[in-house]
TORKOL-4160 file (C-alpha; in steps of 0.2 Angstrom, whole numbers, padded with zeros to 4 digits, m for minus):
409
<pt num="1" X="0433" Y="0488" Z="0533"/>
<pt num="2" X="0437" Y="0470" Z="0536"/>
<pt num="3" X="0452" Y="0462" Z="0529"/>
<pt num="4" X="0454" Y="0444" Z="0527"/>
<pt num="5" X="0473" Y="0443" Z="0526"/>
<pt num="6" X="0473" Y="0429" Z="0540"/>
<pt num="7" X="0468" Y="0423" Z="0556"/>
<pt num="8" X="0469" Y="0439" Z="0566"/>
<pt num="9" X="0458" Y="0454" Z="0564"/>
<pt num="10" X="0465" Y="0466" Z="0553"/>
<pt num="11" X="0455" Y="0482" Z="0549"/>
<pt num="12" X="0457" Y="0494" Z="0533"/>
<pt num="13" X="0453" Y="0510" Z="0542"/>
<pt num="14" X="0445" Y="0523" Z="0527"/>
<pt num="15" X="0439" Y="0538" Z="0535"/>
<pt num="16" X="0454" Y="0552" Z="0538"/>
<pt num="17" X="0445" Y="0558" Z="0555"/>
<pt num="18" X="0445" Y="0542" Z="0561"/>
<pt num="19" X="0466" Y="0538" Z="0555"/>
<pt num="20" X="0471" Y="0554" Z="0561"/>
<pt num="21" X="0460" Y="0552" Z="0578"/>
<pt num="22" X="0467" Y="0535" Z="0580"/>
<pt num="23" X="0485" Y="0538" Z="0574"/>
<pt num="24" X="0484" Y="0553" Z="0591"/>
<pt num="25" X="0476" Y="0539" Z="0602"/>
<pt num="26" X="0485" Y="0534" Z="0618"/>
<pt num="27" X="0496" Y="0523" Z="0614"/>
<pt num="28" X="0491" Y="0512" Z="0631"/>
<pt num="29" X="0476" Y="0510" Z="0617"/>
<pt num="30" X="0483" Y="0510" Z="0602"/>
<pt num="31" X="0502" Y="0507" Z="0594"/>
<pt num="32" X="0516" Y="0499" Z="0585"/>
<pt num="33" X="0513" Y="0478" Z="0584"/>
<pt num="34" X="0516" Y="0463" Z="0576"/>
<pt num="35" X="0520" Y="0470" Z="0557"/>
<pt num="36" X="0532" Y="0484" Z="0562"/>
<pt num="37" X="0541" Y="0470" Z="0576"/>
<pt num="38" X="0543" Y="0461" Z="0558"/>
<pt num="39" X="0556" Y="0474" Z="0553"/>
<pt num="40" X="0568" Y="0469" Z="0569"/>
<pt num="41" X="0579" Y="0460" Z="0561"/>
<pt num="42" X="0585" Y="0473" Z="0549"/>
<pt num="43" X="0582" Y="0489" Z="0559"/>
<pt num="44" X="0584" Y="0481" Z="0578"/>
<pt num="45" X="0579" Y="0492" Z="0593"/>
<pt num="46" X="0575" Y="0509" Z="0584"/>
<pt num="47" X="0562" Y="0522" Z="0584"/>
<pt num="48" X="0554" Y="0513" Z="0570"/>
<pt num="49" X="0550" Y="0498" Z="0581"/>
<pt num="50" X="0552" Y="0505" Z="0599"/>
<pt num="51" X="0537" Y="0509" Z="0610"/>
<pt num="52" X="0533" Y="0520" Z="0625"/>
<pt num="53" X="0546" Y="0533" Z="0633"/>
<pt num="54" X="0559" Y="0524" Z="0627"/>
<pt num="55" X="0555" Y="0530" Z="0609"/>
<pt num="56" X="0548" Y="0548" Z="0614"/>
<pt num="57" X="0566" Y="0549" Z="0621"/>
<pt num="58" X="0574" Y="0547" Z="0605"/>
<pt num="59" X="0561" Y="0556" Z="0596"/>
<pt num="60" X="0565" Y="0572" Z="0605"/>
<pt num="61" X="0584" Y="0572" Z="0601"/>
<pt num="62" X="0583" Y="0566" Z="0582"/>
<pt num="63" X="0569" Y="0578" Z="0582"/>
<pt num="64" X="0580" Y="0592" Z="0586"/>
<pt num="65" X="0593" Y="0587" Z="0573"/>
<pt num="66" X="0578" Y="0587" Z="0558"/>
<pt num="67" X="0568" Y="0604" Z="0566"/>
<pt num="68" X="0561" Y="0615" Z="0553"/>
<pt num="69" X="0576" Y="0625" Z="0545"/>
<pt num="70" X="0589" Y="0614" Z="0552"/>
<pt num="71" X="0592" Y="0607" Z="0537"/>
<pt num="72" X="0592" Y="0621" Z="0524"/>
<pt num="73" X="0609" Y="0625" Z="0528"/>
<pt num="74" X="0615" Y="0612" Z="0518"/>
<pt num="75" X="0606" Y="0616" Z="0503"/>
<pt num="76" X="0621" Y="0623" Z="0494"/>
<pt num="77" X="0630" Y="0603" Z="0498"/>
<pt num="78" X="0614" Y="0596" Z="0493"/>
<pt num="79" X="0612" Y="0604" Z="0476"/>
<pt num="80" X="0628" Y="0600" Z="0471"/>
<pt num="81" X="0626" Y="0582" Z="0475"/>
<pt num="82" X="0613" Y="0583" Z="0464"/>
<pt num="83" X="0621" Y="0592" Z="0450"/>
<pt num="84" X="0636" Y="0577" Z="0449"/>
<pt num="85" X="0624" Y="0565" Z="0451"/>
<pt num="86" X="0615" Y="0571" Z="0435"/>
<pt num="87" X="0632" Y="0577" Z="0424"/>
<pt num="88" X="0638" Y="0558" Z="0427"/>
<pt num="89" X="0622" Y="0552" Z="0422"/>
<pt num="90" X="0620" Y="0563" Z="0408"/>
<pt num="91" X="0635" Y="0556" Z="0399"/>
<pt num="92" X="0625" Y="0541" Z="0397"/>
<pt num="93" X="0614" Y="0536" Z="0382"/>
<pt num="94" X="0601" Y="0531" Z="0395"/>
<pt num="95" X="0599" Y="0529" Z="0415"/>
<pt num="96" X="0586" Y="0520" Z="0426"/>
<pt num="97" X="0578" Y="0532" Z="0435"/>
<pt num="98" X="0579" Y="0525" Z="0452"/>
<pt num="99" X="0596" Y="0518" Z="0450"/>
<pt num="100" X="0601" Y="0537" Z="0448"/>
<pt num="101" X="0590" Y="0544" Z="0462"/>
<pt num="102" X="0591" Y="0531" Z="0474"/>
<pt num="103" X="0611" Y="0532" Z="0480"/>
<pt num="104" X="0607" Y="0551" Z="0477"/>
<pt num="105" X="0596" Y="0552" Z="0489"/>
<pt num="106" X="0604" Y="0542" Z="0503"/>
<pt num="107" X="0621" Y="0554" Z="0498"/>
<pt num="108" X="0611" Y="0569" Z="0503"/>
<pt num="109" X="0602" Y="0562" Z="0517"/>
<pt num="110" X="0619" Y="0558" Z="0525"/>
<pt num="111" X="0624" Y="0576" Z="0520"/>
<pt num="112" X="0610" Y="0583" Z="0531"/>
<pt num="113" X="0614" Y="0570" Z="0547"/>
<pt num="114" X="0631" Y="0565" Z="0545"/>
<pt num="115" X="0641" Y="0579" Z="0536"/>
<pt num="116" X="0649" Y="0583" Z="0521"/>
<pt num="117" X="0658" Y="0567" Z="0511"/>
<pt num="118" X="0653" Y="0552" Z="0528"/>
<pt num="119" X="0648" Y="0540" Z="0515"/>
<pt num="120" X="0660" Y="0533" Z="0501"/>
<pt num="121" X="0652" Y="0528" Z="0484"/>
<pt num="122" X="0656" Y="0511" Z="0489"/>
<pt num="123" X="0648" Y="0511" Z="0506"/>
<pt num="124" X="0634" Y="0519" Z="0495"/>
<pt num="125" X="0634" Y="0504" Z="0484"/>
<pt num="126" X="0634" Y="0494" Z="0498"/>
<pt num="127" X="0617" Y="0500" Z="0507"/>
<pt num="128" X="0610" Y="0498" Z="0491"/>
<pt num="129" X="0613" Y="0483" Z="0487"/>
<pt num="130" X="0608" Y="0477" Z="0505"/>
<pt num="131" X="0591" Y="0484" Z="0504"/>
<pt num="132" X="0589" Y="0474" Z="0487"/>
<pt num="133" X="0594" Y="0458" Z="0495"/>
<pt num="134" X="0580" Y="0459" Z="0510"/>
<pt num="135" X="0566" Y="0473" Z="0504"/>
<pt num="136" X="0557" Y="0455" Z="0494"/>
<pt num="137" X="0559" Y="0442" Z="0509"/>
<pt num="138" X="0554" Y="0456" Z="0522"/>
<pt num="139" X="0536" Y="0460" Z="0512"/>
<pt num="140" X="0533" Y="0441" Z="0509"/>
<pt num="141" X="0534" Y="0439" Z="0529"/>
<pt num="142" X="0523" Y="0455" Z="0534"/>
<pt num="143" X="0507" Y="0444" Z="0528"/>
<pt num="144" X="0513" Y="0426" Z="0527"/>
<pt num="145" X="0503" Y="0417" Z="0536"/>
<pt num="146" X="0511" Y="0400" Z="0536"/>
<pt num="147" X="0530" Y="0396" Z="0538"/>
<pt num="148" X="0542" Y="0395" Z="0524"/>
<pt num="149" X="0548" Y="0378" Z="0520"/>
<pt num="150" X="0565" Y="0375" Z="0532"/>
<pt num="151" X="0578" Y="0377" Z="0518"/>
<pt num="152" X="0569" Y="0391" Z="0512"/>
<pt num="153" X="0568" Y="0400" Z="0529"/>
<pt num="154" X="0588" Y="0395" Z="0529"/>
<pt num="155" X="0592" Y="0402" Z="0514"/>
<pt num="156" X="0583" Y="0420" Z="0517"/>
<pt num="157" X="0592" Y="0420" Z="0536"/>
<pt num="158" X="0610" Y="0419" Z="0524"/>
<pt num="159" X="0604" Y="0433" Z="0513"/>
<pt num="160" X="0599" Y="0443" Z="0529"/>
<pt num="161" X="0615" Y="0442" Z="0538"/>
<pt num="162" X="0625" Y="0445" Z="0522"/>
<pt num="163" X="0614" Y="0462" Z="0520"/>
<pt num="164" X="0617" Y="0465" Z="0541"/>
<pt num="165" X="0637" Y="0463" Z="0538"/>
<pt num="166" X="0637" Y="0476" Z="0523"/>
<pt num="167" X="0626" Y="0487" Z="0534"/>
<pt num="168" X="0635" Y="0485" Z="0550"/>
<pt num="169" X="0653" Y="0489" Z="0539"/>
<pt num="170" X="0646" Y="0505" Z="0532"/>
<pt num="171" X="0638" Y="0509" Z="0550"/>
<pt num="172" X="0656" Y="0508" Z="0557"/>
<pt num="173" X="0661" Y="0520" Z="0545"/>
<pt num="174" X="0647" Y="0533" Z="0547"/>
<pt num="175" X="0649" Y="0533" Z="0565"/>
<pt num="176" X="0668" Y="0537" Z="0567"/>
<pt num="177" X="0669" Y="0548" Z="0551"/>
<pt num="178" X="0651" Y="0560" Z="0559"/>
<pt num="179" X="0654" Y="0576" Z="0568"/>
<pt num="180" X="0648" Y="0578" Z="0587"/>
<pt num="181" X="0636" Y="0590" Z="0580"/>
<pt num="182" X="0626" Y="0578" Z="0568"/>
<pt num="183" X="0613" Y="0565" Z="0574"/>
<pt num="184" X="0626" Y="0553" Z="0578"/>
<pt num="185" X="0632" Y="0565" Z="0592"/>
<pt num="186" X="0617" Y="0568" Z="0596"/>
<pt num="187" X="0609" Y="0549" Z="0599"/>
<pt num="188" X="0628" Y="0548" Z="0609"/>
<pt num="189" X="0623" Y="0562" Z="0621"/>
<pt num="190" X="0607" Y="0550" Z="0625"/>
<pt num="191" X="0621" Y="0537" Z="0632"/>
<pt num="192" X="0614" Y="0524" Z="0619"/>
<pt num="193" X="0625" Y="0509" Z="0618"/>
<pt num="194" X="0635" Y="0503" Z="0601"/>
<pt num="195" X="0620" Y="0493" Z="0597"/>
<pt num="196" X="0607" Y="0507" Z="0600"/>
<pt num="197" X="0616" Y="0519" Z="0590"/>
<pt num="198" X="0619" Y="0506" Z="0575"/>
<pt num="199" X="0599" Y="0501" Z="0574"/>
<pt num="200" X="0597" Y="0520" Z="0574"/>
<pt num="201" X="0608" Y="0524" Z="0560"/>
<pt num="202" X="0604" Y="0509" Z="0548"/>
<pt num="203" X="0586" Y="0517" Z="0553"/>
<pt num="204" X="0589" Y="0532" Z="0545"/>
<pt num="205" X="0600" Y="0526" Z="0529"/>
<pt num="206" X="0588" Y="0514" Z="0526"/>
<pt num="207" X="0570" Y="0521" Z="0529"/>
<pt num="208" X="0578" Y="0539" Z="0522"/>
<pt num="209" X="0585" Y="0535" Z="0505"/>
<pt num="210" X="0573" Y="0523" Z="0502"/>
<pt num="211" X="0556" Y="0531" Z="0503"/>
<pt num="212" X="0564" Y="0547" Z="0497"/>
<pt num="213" X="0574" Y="0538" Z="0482"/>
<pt num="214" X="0558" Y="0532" Z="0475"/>
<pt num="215" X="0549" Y="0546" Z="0476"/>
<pt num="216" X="0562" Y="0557" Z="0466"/>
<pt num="217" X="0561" Y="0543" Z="0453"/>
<pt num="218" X="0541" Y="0550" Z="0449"/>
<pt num="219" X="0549" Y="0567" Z="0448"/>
<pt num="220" X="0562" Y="0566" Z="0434"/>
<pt num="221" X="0546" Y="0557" Z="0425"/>
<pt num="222" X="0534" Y="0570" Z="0427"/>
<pt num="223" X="0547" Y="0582" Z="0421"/>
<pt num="224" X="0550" Y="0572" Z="0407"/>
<pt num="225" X="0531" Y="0570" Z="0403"/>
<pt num="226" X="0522" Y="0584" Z="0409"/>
<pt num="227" X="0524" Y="0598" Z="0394"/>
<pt num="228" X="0530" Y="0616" Z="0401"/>
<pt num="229" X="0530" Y="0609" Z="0420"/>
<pt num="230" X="0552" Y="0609" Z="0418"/>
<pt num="231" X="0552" Y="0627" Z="0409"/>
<pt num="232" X="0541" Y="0634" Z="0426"/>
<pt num="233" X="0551" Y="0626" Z="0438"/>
<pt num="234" X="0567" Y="0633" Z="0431"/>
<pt num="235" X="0560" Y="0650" Z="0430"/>
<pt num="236" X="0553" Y="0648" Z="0448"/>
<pt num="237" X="0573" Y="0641" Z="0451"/>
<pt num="238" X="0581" Y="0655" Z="0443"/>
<pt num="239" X="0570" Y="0669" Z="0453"/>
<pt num="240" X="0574" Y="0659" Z="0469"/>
<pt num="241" X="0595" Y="0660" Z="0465"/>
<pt num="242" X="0607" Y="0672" Z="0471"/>
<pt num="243" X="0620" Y="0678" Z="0459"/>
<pt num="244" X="0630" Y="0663" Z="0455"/>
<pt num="245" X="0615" Y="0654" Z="0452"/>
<pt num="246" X="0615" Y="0646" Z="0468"/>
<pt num="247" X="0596" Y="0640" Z="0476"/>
<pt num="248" X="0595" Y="0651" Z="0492"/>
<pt num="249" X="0588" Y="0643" Z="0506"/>
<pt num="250" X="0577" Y="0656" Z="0513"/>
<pt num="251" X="0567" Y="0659" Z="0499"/>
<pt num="252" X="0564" Y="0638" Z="0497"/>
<pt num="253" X="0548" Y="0640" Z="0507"/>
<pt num="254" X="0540" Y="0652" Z="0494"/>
<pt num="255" X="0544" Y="0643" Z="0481"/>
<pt num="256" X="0526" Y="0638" Z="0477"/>
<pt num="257" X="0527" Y="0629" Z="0460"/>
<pt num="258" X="0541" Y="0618" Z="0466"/>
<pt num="259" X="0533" Y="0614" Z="0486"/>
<pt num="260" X="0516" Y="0609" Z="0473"/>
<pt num="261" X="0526" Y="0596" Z="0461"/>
<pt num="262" X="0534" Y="0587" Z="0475"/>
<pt num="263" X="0515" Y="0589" Z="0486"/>
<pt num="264" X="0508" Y="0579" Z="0471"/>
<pt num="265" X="0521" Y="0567" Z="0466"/>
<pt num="266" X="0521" Y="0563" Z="0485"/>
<pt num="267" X="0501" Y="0561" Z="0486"/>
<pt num="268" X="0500" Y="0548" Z="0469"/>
<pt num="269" X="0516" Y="0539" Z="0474"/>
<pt num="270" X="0518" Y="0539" Z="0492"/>
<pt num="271" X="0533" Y="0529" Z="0497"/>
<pt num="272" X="0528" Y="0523" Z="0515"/>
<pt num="273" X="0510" Y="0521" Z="0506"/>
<pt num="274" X="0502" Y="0510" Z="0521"/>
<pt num="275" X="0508" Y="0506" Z="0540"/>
<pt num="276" X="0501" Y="0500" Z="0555"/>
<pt num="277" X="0495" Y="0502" Z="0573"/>
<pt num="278" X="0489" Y="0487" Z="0584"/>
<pt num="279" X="0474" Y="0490" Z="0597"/>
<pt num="280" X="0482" Y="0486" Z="0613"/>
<pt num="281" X="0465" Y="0485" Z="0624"/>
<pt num="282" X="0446" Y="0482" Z="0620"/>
<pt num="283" X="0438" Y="0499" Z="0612"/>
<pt num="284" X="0424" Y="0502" Z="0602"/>
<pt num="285" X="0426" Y="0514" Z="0586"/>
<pt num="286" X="0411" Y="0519" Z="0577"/>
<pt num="287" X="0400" Y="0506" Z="0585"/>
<pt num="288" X="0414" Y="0493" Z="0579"/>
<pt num="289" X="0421" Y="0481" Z="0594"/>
<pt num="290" X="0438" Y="0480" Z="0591"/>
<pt num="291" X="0450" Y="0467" Z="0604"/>
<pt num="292" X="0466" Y="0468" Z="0610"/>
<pt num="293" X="0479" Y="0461" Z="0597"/>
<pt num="294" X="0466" Y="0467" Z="0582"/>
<pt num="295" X="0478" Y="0477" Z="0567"/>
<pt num="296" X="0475" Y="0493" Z="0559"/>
<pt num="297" X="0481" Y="0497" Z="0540"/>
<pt num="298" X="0482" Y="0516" Z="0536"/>
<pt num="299" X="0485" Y="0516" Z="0517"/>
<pt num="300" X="0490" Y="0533" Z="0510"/>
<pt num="301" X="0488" Y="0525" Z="0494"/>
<pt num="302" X="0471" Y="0521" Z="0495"/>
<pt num="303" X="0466" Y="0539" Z="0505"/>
<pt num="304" X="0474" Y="0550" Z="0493"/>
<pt num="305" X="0467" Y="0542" Z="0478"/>
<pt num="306" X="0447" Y="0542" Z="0486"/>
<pt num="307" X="0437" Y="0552" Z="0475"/>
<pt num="308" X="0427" Y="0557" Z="0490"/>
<pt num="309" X="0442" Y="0570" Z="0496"/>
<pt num="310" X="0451" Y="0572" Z="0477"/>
<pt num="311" X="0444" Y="0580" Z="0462"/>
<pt num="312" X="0450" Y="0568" Z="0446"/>
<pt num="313" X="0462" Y="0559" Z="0461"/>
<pt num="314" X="0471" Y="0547" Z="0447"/>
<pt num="315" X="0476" Y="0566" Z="0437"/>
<pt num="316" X="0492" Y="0574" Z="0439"/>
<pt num="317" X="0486" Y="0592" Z="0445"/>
<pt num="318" X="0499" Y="0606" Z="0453"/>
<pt num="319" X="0483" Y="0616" Z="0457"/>
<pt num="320" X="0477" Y="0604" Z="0474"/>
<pt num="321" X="0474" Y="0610" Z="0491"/>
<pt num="322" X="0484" Y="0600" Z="0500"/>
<pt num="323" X="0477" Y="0608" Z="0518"/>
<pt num="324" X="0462" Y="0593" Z="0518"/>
<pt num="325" X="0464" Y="0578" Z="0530"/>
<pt num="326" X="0464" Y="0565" Z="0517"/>
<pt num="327" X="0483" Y="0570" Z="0513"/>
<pt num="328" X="0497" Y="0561" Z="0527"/>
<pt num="329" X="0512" Y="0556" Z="0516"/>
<pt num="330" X="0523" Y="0555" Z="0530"/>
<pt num="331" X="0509" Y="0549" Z="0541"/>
<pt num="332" X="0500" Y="0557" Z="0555"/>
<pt num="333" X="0500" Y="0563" Z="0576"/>
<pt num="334" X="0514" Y="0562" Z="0588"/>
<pt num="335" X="0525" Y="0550" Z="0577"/>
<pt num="336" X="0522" Y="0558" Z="0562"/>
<pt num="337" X="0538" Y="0552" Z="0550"/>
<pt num="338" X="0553" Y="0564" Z="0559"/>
<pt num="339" X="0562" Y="0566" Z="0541"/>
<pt num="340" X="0547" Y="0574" Z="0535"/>
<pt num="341" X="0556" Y="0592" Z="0531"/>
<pt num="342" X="0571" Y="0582" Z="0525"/>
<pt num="343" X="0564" Y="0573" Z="0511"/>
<pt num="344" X="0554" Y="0588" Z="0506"/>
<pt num="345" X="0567" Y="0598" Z="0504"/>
<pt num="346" X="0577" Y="0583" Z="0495"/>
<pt num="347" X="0564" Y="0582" Z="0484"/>
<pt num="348" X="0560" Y="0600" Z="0480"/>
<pt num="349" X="0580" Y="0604" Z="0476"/>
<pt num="350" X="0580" Y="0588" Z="0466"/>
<pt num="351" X="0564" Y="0597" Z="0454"/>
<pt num="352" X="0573" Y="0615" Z="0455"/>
<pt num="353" X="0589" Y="0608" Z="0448"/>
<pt num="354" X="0586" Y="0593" Z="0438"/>
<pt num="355" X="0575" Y="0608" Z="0428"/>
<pt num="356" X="0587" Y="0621" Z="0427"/>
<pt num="357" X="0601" Y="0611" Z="0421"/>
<pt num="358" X="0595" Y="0597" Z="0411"/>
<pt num="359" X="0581" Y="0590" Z="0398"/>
<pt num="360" X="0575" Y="0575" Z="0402"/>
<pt num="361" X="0567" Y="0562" Z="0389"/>
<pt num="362" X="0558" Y="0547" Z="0395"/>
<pt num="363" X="0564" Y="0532" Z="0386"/>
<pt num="364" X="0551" Y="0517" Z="0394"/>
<pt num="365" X="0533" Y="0519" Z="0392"/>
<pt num="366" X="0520" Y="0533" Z="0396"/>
<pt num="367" X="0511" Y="0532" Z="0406"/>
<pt num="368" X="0523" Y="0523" Z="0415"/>
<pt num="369" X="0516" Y="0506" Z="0425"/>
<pt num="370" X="0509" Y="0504" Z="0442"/>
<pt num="371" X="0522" Y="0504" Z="0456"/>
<pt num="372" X="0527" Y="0487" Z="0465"/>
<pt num="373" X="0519" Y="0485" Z="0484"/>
<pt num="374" X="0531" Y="0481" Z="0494"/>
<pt num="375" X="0538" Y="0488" Z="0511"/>
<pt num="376" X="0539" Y="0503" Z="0501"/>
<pt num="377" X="0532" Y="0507" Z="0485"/>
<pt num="378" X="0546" Y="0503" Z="0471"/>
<pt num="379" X="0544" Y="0511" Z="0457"/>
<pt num="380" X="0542" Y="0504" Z="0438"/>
<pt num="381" X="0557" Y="0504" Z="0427"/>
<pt num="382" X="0558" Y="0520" Z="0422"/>
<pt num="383" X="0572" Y="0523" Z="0410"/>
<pt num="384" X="0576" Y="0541" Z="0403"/>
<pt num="385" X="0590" Y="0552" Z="0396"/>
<pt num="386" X="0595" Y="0570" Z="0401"/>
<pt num="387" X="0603" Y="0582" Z="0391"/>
<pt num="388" X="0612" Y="0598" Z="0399"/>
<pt num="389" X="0601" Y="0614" Z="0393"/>
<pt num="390" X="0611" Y="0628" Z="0386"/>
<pt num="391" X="0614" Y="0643" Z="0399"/>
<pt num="392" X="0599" Y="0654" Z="0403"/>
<pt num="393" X="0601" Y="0672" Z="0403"/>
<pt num="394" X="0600" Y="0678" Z="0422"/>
<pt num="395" X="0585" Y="0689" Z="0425"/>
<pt num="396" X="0585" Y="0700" Z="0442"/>
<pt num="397" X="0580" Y="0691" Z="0455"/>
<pt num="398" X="0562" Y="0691" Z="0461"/>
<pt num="399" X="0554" Y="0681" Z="0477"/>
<pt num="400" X="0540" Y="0672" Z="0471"/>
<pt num="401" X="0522" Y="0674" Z="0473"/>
<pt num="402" X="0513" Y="0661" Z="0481"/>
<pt num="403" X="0502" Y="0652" Z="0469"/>
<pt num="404" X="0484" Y="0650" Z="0469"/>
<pt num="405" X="0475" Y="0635" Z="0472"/>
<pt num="406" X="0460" Y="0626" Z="0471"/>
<pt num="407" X="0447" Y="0617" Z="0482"/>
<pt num="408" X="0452" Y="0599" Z="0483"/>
<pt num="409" X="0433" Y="0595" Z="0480"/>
């Protein structure tokens, strides 16, 4: 579908045969252009906006430091980042939801990558803060069309190199404070210079806790909304613990209920919910001549609400197939988001032990508004209280059953 969003083609692409076919294509046909150059000046040289072997490169090692299982082991550090997270907020009368899950989620992604206690609560504060002050000015420019006015354009450039300071401050720090054994060791072993290495870590902080931070915001709301959903997941959270109470790690992938809430929350809300590809020669796609320099939208937003491929897709159901085509939250092919097993399992320990510990009652209004479009999708202001839940008697523990599902249409 044609988009008139300015003077260069620009082409909505609807059909998940043809995204996933095209987001697989040769890259000498099609790959990252104009828009995702527009995140240089924060991110720099990184695999978010590299090209060619130079980002296969450093694919491959990052790659190696997220592989499936890899992060599991810091489940135990995980959880209890979550758990202080929640006591502190739990003392209050009432808590933004994405305030509280935002610099939670960039503390356990520096967990995973970095190491135990790499980040400060003022270097968290600080990344923050520096994604507030250029996440605005960076969607206005990804479809402006027509320069800002020159003071205007001077003013945002002061905003960015004040975020790029306090990024560059907490970059130092990661970097001296990471084991060898973490993804900072490993992006050294690729003889990246200082540079390198920084654009790849601001990478990570920034693209991880973001997208991740705003999706766990939708999961304390639909355990605050959804009746009996919390009492499942701390059943399900309780059979997957080991004695002391402790979420065990290798029973994480059976657990059905949990892997299902997060499956769904990610398909209504999908964080990176579009992204791009420019076609970098003349092709013809389903009889449609497309020229070099023309763009390409994939919209997860759009695909995983289509009533073609979803049963009821606006309805919050734990009972989806997810298997169909129509469902790439983390996009698709051989750049497929490299966090992907990461955030899932952020977000699935985030379920089990917000659920098992606490009571959550939503404070703003249900059904909560639409989220903001921007470079991610930011959500509403939700607003909610939790209350700690009295001890559970332990039962013995059980693995769980797979749950069934249902067609998606």
């Amino acid at each position: 579908m044609r988009l008139h969003l300015g003077p260069k083609p620009i082409w909505l692409v609807t059909d998940p045969d043809l995204v996933r076919h095209l987001l697989k294509a040769d890259e000498v046909l099609v790959d990252k252009g104009r828009f995702v150059s527009k995140l240089r000046p924060i991110v720099g040289q990184s695999t978010l906006t590299l090209n060619g072997e130079e980002n296969r490169k450093r694919r491959a090692v990052l790659h190696s430091v997220f592989a499936k299982g890899v992060a599991q082991k810091f489940v135990p550090e995980m959880s209890a980042a979550i758990r202080e997270a929640a006591v502190s907020a739990s003392r209050q009368s009432e808590v933004s939801a994405h305030a509280l899950t935002a610099p939670l989620a960039l503390r356990m992604i520096c967990i995973a990558m970095f190491g135990k206690d790499v980040l400060s609560r003022g270097d968290e504060r600080a990344i923050v803060e520096a994604v507030r002050l250029v996440e605005s000015d960076l969607a206005d420019e990804l479809f402006r069309v027509l320069p800002l006015p020159p003071w205007k354009a001077a003013a945002r450039r002061r905003k960015r190199e004040l975020a790029r300071r306090m990024i560059d401050t907490v970059v130092a720090r990661v970097r001296a404070r990471a084991a060898s054994s973490t993804a900072v060791g490993a992006l050294i072993s690729l003889g990246l210079s200082d540079v390198e290495i920084r654009d790849e870590i601001v990478t990570m902080l920034l693209a991880g806790h973001h997208t991740t931070g705003s999706a766990a915001a939708w999961i304390l709301y639909y355990l605050g909304t959804v009746p009996g959903l919390a009492e499942e997941l701390a059943a399900e959270a309780e059979a997957s613990s080991d004695d002391a109470g402790e979420l065990r790690p290798e029973v994480l992938p059976r657990a059905s209920k949990s892997l299902a809430f997060v499956r769904e929350v990610l398909r209504l809300y999908p964080s990176a919910h579009w992204f791009s590809r420019d076609v970098r020669t003349d092709i013809t796609v389903r009889n449609i001549p497309l020229k070099a320099g023309d763009s390409l939208i994939f919209c997860p937003w759009q695909l995983h609400r289509d009533e073609h491929y979803w049963l009821e897709p606006d309805k919050f159901d734990l009972t989806r197939n997810f298997t169909g085509k129509a469902y790439l939250p983390f996009g698709a092919g051989p750049r497929v988001c490299i966090g992907m097993g990461l955030a899932n399992l952020e977000l699935q320990l985030l379920a089990l032990e917000m659920a098992t510990a606490f009571s959550i009652t939503i404070k703003s209004a249900v059904p909560a508004p639409l989220p903001t479009p921007s470079v991610t999708l930011i959500p509403p202001d939700i607003n909610l209280s939790l209350k700690v839940r009295e001890p559970r008697e332990r039962s013995v523990f059980v693995p769980p059953e797979p749950m069934p599902v249902r067609a998606a249409s």
